[in-house]
C-alpha positions as CSV (number, residue, x, y, z in Angstrom):
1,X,-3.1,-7.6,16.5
2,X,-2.5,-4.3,14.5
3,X,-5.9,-2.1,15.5
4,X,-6.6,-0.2,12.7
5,X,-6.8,-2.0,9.6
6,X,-3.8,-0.9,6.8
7,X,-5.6,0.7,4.2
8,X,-7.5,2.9,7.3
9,X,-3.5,3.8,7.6
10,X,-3.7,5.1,4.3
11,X,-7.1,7.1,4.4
12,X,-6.3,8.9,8.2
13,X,-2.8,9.8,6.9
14,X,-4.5,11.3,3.9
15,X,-6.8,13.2,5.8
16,X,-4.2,14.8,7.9
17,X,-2.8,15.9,4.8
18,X,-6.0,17.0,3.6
19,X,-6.6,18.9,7.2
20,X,-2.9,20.6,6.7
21,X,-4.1,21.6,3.1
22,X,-7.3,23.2,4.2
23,X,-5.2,25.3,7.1
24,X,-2.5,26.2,4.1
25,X,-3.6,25.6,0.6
26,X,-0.4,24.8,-1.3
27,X,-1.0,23.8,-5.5
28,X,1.1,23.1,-8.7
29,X,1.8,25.8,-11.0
30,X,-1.7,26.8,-12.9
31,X,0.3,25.2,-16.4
32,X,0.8,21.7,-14.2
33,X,-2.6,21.1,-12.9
34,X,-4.2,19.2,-16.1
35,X,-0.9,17.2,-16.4
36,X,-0.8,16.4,-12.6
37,X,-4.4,15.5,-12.4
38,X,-3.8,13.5,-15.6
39,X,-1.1,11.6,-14.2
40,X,-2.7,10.9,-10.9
41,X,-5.7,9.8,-12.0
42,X,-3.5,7.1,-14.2
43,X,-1.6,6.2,-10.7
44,X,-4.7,5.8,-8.9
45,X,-6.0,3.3,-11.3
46,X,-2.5,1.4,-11.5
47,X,-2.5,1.4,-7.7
48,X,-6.1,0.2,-7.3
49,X,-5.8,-2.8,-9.7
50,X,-2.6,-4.2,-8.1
51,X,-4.3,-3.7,-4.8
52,X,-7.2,-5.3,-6.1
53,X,-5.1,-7.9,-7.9
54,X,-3.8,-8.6,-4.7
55,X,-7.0,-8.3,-2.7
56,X,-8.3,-10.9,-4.7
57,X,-5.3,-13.6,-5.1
58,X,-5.8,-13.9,-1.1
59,X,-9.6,-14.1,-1.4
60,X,-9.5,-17.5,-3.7
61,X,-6.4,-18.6,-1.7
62,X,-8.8,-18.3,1.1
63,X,-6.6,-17.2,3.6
64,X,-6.3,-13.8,6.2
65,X,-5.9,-10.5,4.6
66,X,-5.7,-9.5,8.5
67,X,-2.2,-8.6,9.1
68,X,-0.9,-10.8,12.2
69,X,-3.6,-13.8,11.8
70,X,-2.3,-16.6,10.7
71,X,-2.6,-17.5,6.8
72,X,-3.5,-20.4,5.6
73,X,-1.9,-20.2,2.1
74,X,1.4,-19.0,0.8
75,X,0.5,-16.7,-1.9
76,X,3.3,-16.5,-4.6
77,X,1.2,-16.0,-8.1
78,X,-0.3,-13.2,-9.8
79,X,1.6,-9.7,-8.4
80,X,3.5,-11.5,-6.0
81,X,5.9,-13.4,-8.1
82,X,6.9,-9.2,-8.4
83,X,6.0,-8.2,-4.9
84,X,5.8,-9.2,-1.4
85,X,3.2,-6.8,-0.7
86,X,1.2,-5.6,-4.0
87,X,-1.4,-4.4,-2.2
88,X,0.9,-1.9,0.0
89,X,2.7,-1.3,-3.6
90,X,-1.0,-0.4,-4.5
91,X,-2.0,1.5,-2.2
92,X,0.5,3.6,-1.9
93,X,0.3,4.1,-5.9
94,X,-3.8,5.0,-5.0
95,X,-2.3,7.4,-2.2
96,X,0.0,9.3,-4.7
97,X,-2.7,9.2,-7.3
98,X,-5.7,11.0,-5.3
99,X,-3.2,13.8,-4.4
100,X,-2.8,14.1,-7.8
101,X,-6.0,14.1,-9.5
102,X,-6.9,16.7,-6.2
103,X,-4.0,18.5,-6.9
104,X,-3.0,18.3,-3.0
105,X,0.3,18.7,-1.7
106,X,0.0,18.4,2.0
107,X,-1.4,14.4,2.3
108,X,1.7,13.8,0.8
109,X,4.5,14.6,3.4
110,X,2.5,12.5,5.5
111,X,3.3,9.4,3.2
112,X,6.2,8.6,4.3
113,X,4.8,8.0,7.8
114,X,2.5,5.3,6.5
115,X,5.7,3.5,4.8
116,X,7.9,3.4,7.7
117,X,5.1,2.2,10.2
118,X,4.3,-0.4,7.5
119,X,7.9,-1.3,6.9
120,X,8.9,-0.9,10.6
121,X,5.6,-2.5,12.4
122,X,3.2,-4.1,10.0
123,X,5.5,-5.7,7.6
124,X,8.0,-7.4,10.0
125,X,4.7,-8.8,11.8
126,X,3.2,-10.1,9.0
127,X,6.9,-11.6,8.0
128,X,7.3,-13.1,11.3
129,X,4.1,-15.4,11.1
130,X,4.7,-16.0,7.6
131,X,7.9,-17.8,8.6
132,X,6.4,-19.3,11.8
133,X,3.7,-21.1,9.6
134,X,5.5,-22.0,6.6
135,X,9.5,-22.1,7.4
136,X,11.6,-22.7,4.3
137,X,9.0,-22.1,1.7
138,X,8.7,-18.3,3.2
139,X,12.2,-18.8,3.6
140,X,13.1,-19.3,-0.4
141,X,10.3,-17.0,-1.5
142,X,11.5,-13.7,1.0
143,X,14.6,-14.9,-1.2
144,X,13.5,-15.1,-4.6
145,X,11.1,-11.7,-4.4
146,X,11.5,-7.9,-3.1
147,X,9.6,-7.1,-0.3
148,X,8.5,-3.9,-2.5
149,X,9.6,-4.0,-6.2
């Protein structure tokens, strides 16, 4: 349903950034750069386990990790008992990260457009069939957990 896969979302939004940043370089202060790379290269790592974490709690569920298909399992253990969407919570820590080990400014105004087409297209989608398929379990777990954190 959704034609270009979510993490894709994250990459092409990147490389606008990184397109903007080659046009009109934009970095830190000189005394900031070993901190910010530092601290990115921490996020990146948080970001790709809970992805990963994620990732992988649908994999031996055996169900889609296709937004819009239908699932087969409700997936409530591991990062989602925090999260309805750890590997959006993730990837979005992963996006934050590279433009901080890179020290790159630009990729990150486009973040914000990845987060409201995921909260405004993808999310609601994915949502809608979780209900459609399982009814009040979804129901009481959409309850019990943030869709974010």
């Amino acid at each position: 349903m959704i034609a270009v896969p979510v993490p894709w979302v994250f990459v092409l939004a990147y490389l606008c950034g990184v397109m903007v940043d080659l046009a009109y370089p934009l970095r830190p202060p000189l005394g900031a750069t070993t901190g910010v790379k530092i601290a990115g290269a921490l996020l990146f790592l948080i970001g790709a386990i809970i992805a990963g974490w994620g990732w992988v709690m649908f994999w031996k569920a055996r169900t889609t990790r296709v937004p819009g298909n239908e699932s087969s399992s409700l997936v409530t253990g591991g990062p989602y008992r925090s999260t309805r969407n750890p590997m959006y919570v993730g990837l979005t820590l992963a996006y934050l990260g590279e433009a901080g080990m890179l020290t790159q400014i630009w990729p990150l105004l486009f973040l914000p457009l990845v987060l409201v087409y995921l909260n405004a297209v993808v999310i609601p989608l994915e949502e809608r069939k979780l209900a459609e398929v399982f009814g009040p379990s979804y129901d009481d777990y959409r309850h019990r957990v943030r869709r974010w954190i």
